[in-house]
C-alpha positions as CSV (number, residue, x, y, z in Angstrom):
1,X,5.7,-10.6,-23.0
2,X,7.0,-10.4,-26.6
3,X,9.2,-13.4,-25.5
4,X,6.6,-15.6,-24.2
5,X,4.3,-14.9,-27.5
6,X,7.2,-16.1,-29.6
7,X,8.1,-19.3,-27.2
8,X,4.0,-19.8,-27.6
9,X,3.9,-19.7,-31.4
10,X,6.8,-21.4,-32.1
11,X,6.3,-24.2,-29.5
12,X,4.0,-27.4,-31.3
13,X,1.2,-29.1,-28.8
14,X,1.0,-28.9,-25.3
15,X,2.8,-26.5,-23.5
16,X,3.6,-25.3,-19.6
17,X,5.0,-21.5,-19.4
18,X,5.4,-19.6,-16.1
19,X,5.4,-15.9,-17.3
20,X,7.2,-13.9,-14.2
21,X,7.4,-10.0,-14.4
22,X,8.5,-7.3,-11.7
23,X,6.9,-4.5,-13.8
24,X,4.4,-4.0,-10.7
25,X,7.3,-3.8,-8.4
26,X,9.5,-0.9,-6.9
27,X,11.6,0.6,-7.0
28,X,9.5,2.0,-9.9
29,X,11.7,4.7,-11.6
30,X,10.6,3.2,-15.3
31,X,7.0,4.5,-15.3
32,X,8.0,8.4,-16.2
33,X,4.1,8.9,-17.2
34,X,4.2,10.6,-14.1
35,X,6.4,13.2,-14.5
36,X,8.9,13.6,-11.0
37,X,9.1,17.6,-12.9
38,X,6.1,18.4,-11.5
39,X,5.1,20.4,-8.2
40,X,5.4,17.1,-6.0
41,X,5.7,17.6,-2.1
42,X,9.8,17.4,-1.5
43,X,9.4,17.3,2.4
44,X,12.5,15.5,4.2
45,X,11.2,14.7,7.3
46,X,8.3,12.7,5.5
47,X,10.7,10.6,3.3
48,X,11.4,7.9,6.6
49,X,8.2,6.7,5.4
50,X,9.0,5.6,2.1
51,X,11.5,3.0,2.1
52,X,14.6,4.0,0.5
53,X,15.0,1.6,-2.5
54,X,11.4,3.3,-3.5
55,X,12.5,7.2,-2.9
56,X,12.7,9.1,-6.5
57,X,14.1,12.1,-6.4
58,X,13.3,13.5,-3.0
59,X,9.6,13.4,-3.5
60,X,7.7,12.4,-0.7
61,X,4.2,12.7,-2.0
62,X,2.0,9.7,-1.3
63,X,0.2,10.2,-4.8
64,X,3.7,10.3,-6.9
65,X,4.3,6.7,-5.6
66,X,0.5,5.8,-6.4
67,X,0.2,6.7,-9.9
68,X,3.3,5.1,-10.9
69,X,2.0,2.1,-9.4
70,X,-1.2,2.3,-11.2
71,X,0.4,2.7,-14.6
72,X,2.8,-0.7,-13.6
73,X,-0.5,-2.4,-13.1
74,X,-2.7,-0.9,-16.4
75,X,0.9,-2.0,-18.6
76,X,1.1,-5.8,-17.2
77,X,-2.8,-6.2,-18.2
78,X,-2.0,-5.3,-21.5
79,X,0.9,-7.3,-21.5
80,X,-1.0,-10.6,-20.1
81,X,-3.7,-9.7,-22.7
82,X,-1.2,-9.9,-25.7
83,X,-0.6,-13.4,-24.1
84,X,-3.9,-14.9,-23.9
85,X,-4.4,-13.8,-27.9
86,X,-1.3,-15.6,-28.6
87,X,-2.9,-18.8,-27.1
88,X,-6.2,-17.9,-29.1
89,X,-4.6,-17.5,-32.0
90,X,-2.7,-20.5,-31.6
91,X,-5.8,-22.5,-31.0
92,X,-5.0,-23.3,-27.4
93,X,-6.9,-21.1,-25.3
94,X,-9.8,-22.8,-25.3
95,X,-8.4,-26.1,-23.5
96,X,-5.8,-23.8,-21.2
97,X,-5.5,-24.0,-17.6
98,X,-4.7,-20.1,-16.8
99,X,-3.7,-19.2,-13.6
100,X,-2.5,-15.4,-12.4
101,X,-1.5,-14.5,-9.2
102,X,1.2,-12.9,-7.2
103,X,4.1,-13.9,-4.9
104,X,2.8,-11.0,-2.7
105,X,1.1,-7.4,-2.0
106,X,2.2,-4.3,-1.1
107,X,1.1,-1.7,1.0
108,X,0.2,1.8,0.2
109,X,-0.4,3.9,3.5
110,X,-1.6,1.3,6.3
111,X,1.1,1.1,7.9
112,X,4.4,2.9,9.1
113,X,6.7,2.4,6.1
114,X,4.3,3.0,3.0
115,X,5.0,1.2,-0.5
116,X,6.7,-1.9,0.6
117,X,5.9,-5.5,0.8
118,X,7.7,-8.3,3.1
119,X,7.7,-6.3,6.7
120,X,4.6,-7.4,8.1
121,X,2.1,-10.5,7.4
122,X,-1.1,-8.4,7.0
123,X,-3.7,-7.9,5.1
124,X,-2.7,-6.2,1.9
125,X,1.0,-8.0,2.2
126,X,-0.6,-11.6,2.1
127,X,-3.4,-11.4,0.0
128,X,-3.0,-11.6,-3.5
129,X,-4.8,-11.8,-6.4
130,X,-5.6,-15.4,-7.0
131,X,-7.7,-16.1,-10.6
132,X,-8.2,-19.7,-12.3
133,X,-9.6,-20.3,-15.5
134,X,-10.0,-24.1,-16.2
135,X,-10.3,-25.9,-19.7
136,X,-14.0,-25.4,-21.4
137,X,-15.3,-22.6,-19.3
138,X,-15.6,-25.1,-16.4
139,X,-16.9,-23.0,-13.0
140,X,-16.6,-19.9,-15.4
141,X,-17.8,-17.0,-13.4
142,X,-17.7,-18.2,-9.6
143,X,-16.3,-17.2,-7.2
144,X,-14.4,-18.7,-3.9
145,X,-14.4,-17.5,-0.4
146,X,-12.3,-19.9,1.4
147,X,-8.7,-19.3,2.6
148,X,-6.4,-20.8,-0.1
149,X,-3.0,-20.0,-0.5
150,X,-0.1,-20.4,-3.9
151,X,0.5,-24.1,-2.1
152,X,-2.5,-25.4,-3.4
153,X,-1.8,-24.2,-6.7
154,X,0.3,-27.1,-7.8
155,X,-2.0,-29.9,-6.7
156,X,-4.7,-28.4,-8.4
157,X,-3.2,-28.3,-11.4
158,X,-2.2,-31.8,-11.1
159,X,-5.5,-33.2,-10.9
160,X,-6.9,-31.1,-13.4
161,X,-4.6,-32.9,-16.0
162,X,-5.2,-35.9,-14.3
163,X,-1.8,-36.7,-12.9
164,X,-0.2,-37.9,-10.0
165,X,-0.5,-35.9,-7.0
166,X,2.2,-35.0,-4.9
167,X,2.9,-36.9,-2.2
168,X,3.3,-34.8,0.8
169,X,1.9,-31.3,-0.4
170,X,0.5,-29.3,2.5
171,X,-1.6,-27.3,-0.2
172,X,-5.1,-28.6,-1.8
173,X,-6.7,-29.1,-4.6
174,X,-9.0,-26.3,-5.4
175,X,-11.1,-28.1,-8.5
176,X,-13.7,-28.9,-6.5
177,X,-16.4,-25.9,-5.3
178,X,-15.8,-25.9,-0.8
179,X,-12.3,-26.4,-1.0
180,X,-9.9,-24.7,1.8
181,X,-7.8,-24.4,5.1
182,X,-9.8,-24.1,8.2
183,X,-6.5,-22.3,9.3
184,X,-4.1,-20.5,7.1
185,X,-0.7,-20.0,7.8
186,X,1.4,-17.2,6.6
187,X,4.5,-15.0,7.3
188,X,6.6,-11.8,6.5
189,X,10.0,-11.8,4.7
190,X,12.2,-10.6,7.3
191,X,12.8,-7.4,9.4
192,X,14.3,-4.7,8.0
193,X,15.0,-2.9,11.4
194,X,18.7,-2.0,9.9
195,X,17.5,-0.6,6.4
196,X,14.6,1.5,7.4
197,X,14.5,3.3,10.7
198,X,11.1,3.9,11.1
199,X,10.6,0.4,12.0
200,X,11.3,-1.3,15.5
201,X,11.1,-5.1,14.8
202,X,14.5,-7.2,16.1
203,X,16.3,-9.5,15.3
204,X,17.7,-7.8,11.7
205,X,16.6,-10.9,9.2
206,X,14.4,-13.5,8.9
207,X,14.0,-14.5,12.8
208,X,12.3,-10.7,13.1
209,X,9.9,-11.9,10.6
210,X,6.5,-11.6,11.5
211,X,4.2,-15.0,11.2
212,X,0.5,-15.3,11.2
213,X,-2.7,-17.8,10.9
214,X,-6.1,-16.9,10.0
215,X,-9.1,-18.3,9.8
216,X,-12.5,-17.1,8.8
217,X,-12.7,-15.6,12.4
218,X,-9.9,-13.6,13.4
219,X,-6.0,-13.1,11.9
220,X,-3.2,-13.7,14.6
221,X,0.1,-12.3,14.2
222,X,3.3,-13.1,16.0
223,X,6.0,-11.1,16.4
224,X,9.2,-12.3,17.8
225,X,11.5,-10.0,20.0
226,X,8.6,-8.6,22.2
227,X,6.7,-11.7,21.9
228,X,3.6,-10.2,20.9
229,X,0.3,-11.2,19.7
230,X,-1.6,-8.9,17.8
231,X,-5.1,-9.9,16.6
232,X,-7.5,-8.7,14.1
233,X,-11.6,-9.4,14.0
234,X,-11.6,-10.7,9.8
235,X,-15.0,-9.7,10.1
236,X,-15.5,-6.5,11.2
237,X,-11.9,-5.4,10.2
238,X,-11.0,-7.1,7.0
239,X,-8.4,-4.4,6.2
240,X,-6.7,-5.5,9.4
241,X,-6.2,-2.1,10.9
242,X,-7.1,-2.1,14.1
243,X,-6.0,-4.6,16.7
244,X,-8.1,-6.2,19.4
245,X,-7.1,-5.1,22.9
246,X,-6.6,-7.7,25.3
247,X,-7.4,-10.7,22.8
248,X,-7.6,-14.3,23.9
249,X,-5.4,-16.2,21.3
250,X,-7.3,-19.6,20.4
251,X,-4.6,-22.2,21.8
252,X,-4.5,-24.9,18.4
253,X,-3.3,-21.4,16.3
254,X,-0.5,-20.2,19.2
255,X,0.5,-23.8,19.0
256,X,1.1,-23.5,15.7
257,X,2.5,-20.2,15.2
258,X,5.1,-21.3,18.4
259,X,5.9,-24.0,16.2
260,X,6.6,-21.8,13.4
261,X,8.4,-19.4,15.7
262,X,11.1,-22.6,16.6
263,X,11.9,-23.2,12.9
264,X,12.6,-19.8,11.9
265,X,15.2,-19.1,14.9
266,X,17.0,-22.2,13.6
267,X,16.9,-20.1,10.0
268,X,18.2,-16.8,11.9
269,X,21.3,-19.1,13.2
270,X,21.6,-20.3,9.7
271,X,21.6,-16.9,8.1
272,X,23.7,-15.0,10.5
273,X,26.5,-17.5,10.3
274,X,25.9,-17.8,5.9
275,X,26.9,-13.7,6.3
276,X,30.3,-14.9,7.9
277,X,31.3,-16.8,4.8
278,X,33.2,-15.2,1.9
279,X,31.1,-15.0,-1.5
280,X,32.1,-15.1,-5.0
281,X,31.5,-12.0,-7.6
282,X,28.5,-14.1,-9.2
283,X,26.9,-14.1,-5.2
284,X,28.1,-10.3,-4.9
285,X,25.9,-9.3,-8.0
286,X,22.9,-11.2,-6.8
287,X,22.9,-9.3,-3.7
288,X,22.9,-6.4,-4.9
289,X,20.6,-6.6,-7.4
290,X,18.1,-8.0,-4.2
291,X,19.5,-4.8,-2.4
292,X,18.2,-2.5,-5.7
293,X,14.7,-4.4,-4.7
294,X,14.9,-3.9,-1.4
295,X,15.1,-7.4,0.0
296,X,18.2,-7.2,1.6
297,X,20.6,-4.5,3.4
């Protein structure tokens, strides 16, 4: 944040930053408030739950990995705090279109791996914090219930300033109180059935990905190998945790989750025959630093 306070202060009229951090993001070995000297349960058989780019020191307690992910969150407040005074002391805030959000969620204990993000398309993987501050206080205070998603991030900002929109976004604008998808499409990274054994998903990549549509209803989610379809009741289950047996999948949203499901086979093919090709040492060092975050095997 230091960074973006001087760009701010040095920077004369208007401005556009994108301040990105992966402070609230494993593995999380730099948050040594919680000490990994203390009495924490080392059980070995337990660790197959934790993914291992997230592991620290053998320790398999739940709470260990909880706690340093609440002190990741409590330091980027006060790091996106020291930003917004730097546009009030600037004299900008008041005028600012401020928007924070997430690229995704993570799980704690819902499912079978715990602490980990991009292995399914549920709940508390997809929905991320999503908060909007216009110029003036406008809509100061309300609050949304529609599906949106980060697509229609951009054309709302765009017709906020008053400029063109773009001219084939799937994503809307959000400026005006009622917008929203009827139907809101989403999906998983990829399957990591080779990195972490507790999980059973094929293929290994992006075609095991899982992809899902919700609407105010019900969450469907497809997964590919067994060519299953597992739905969730929004309203009675909005933690998505317990499927509905025997579920009758709407046809428009299997339609477009098989439509999905075409595209990302053609990625698979792409992917598997990108891990053929020789790479260069710049390629080398971006893998593994996505293998350190546990995107990659």
């Amino acid at each position: 944040a230091q960074m973006a306070n001087r760009w701010i202060s040095d920077r004369k009229g208007p401005i556009f930053m994108w301040f990105h951090t992966y402070d609230v993001h494993g593995p999380l070995r730099r948050w040594s408030d919680v000490s990994t000297a203390e009495n924490w349960e080392r059980e070995p058989e337990n660790l197959g739950q934790i993914p291992n780019y997230q592991q620290i020191g053998g320790i398999s307690d739940p709470d260990f990995y909880v706690q340093r992910y609440a002190d990741a969150v409590e330091y980027v407040d006060q790091q996106v705090g020291t930003i917004l005074d730097t546009l009030e002391e600037s004299g900008r805030l008041e005028n600012a279109i401020i928007v924070l959000t997430a690229d995704h969620g993570e799980s704690f204990m819902e499912r079978d791996l715990w602490f980990d993000h991009g292995t399914h398309a549920t709940e508390e993987q997809l929905h991320v914090p999503l908060l909007i501050r216009f110029p003036q206080g406008y809509r100061g205070g309300t609050q949304a219930d529609e599906l949106v998603g980060l697509m229609d991030l951009a054309p709302t900002v765009l017709e906020v300033l008053g400029l063109e929109p773009l001219g084939s976004a799937d994503g809307v604008s959000l400026e005006s109180a009622g917008a929203g998808h009827a139907v809101l499409m989403g999906e998983s990274s990829h399957c990591k059935g080779k990195q972490e054994v507790i999980l059973d998903c094929t293929p290994h990549g992006v075609g095991g990905k899982e992809l899902a549509a919700r609407s105010t209803a019900l969450t469907v989610i497809h997964e590919s190998e067994a060519d299953d379809w597992i739905v969730y009741d929004r309203e009675t289950d909005p933690t998505e945790t317990h499927r509905i047996e025997e579920p009758e999948v709407p046809e428009g949203i299997a339609l477009r989750l098989q439509g999905m499901r075409s595209k990302v086979v053609l990625l698979q093919a792409d992917s598997e025959a990108l891990e053929m090709e020789p790479i260069s040492e710049e390629e080398q060092e971006t893998q593994e630093q996505l293998e350190a975050l546990g995107y990659t095997e």
